[in-house]
C-alpha positions as CSV (number, residue, x, y, z in Angstrom):
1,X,-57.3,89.2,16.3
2,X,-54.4,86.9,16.7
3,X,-54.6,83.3,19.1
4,X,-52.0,82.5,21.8
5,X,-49.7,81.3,18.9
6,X,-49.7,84.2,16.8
7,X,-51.8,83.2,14.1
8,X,-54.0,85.6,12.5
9,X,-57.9,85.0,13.2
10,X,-60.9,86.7,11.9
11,X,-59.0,90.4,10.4
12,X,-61.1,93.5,11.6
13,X,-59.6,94.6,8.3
14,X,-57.3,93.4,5.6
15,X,-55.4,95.1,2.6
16,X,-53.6,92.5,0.9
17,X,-51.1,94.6,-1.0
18,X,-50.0,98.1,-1.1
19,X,-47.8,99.5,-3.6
20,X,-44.7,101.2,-2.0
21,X,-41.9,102.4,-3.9
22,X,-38.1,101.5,-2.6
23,X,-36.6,103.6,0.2
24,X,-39.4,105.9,0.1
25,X,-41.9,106.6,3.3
26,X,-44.6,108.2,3.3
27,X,-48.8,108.0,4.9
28,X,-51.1,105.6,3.9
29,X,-54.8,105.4,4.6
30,X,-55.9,102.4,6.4
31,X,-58.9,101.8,8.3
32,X,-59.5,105.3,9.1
33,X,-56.0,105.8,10.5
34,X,-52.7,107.7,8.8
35,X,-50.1,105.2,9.1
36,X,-46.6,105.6,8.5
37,X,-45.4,102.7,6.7
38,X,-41.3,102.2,5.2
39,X,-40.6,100.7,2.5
40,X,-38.5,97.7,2.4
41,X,-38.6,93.5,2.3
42,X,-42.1,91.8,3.2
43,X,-43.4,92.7,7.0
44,X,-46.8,91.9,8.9
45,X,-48.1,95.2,10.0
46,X,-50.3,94.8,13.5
47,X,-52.1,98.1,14.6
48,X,-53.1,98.3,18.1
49,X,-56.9,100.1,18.0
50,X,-57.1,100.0,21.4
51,X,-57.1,104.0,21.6
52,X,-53.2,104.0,21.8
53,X,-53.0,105.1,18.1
54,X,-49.5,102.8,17.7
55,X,-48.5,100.4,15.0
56,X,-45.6,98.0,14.7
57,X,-44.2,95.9,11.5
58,X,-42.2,92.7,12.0
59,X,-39.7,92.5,9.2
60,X,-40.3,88.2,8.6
61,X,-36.9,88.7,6.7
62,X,-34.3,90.9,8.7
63,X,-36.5,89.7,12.1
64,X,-36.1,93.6,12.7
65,X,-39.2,95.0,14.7
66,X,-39.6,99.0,14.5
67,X,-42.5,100.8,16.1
68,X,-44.0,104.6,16.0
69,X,-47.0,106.5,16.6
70,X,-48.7,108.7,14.2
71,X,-46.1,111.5,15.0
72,X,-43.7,109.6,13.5
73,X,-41.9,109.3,16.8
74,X,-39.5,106.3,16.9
75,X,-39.6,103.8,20.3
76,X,-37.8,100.9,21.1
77,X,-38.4,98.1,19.1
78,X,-40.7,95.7,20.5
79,X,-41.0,91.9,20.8
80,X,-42.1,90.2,17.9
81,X,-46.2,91.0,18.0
82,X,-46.5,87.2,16.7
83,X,-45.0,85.4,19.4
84,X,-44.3,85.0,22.9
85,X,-44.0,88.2,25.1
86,X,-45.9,90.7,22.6
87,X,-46.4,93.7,24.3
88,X,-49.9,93.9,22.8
89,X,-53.1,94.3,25.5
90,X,-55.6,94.5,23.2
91,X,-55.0,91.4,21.3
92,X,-58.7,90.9,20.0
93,X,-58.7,94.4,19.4
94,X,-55.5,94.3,16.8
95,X,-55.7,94.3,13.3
96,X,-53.2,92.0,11.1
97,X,-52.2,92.1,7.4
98,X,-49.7,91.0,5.1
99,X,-47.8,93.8,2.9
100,X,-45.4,94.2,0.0
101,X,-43.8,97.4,0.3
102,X,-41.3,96.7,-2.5
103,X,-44.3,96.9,-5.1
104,X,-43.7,93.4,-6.7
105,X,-43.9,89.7,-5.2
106,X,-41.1,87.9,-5.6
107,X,-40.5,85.9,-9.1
108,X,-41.9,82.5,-9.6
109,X,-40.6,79.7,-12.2
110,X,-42.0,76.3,-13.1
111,X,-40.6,73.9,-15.6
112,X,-42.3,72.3,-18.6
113,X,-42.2,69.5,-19.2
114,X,-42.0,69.0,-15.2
115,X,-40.2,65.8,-15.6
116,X,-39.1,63.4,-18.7
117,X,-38.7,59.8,-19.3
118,X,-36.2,59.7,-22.7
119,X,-34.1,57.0,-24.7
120,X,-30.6,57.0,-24.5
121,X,-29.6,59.8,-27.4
122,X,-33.6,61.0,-27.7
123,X,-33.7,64.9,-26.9
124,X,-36.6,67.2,-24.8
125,X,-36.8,70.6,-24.8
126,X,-37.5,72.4,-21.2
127,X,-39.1,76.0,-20.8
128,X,-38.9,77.8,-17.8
129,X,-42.1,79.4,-16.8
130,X,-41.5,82.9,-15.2
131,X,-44.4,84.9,-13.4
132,X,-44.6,87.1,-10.6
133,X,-41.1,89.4,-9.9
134,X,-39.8,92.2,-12.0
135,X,-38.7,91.9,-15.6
136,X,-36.2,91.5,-17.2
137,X,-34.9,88.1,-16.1
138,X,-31.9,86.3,-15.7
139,X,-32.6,82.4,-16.4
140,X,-29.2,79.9,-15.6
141,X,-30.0,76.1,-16.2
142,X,-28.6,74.2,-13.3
143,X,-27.3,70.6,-13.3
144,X,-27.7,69.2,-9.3
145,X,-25.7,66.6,-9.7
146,X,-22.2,69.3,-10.5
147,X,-24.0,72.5,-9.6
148,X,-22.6,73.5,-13.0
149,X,-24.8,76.0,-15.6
150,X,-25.6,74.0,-18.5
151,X,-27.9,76.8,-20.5
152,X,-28.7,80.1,-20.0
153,X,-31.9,80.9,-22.1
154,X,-35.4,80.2,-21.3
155,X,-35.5,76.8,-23.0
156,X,-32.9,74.6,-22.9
157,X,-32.7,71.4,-25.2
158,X,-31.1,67.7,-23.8
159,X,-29.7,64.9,-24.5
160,X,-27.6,61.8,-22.8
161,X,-25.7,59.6,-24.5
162,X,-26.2,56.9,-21.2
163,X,-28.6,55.8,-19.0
164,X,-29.3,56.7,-15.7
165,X,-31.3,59.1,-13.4
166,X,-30.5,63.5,-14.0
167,X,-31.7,65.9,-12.3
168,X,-32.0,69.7,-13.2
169,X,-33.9,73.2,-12.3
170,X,-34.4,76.5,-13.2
171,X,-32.9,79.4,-11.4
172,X,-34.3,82.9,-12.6
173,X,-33.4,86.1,-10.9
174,X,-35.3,89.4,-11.5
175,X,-34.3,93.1,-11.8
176,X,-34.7,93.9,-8.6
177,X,-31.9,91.0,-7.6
178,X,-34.4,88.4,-6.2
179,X,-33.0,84.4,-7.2
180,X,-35.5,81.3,-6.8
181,X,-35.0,77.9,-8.1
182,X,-37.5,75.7,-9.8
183,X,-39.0,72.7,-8.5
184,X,-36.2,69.4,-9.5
185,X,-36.6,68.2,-12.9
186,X,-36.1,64.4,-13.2
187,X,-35.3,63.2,-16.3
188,X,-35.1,59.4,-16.8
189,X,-33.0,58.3,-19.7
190,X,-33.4,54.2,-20.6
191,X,-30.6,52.2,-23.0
192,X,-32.3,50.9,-26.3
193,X,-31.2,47.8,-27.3
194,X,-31.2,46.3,-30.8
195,X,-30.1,42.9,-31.7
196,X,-28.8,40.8,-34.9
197,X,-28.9,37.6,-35.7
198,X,-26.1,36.8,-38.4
199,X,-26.8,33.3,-38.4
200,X,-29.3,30.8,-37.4
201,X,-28.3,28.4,-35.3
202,X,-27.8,24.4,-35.4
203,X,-30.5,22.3,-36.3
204,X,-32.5,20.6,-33.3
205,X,-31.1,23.3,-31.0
206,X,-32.8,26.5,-29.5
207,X,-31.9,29.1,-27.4
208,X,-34.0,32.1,-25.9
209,X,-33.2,35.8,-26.0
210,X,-33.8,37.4,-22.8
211,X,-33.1,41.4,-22.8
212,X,-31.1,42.8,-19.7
213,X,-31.0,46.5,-19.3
């Protein structure tokens, strides 16, 4: 069932993935009933058990609702079944589940190290760490401070010849076109300073060396 704010409860039933090729539709077992589900982005799929025999899927993407019954039979689009003005009566009776029709979840990409703290001139190495999506991928390097691409591999070496604060990520797209970005990379860089005494000074007078970044 769902609560007055549309947030799934206890599930009657739940599939938590199934496997649906692109632009293909076909009928799909679920609970004991044939369900017509199209293939597309990621939807919530409520199914009314009520004795009506009709299903609805909310595209969370598009916001496009579409809704049948078992013959196929297209109706007008309903309100969203999540929020106000659901045209749902049998609420408790409903059953709610997440699919991906698409087959694959979207990519996902960490950074290691997830952050440095360098010397002026010192250099790190970053990979980025791809799961999820569909291979091959696309890996671009980003600077936020320019928005520029600074490296387009899956490891990408640095260095600064000045101090100060940068700040870069990892944007991977997959083969089937989906781009995420990394969590922000911070990368402090601190001066190193070295100093030489050519002479020592006067006798009976001292001084103090105080170091100021």
């Amino acid at each position: 069932y769902a609560d007055d704010n549309g947030a799934p409860g206890a599930l009657l039933a739940y599939v938590s993935r199934i496997d649906i090729p692109p632009f293909v539709e076909d009928w799909y077992i679920f609970s004991g009933f044939s369900l017509l589900i199209a293939a597309g982005e990621w939807y919530w799929l409520a199914i009314n058990t009520g004795g009506n025999y009709v299903w609805t899927f909310y595209d969370t993407v598009s916001g496009v609702n579409s809704r049948r019954t078992a013959d196929a039979a297209d109706r007008p689009p309903p309100d969203d079944p999540f929020g106000p003005g659901t045209d749902y009566t049998d609420r408790e009776y409903s059953i709610y589940a997440t699919y991906e029709p698409t087959g694959a979840p979207p990519p996902e990409v960490s950074v290691i190290p997830s952050s440095a703290d360098l010397q002026v001139d010192q250099s790190e190495t970053f990979t980025a760490n791809i799961t999820e999506g569909t291979p091959p991928y696309t890996v671009a390097w980003i600077d936020k401070a320019t928005g520029n691409i600074i490296g387009e591999d899956t490891t990408l070496t640095l260095s600064f010849p000045s101090a100060g604060t940068y700040i870069i990520l990892a944007r991977v797209t997959d083969a089937s076109g989906i781009t995420v970005d990394s969590p922000d990379v911070i990368i402090t860089v601190v001066s190193t300073h070295k100093l030489t005494i050519n002479s020592a000074p006067i006798e009976g007078v001292s001084f103090t060396i105080e170091e100021v970044s």
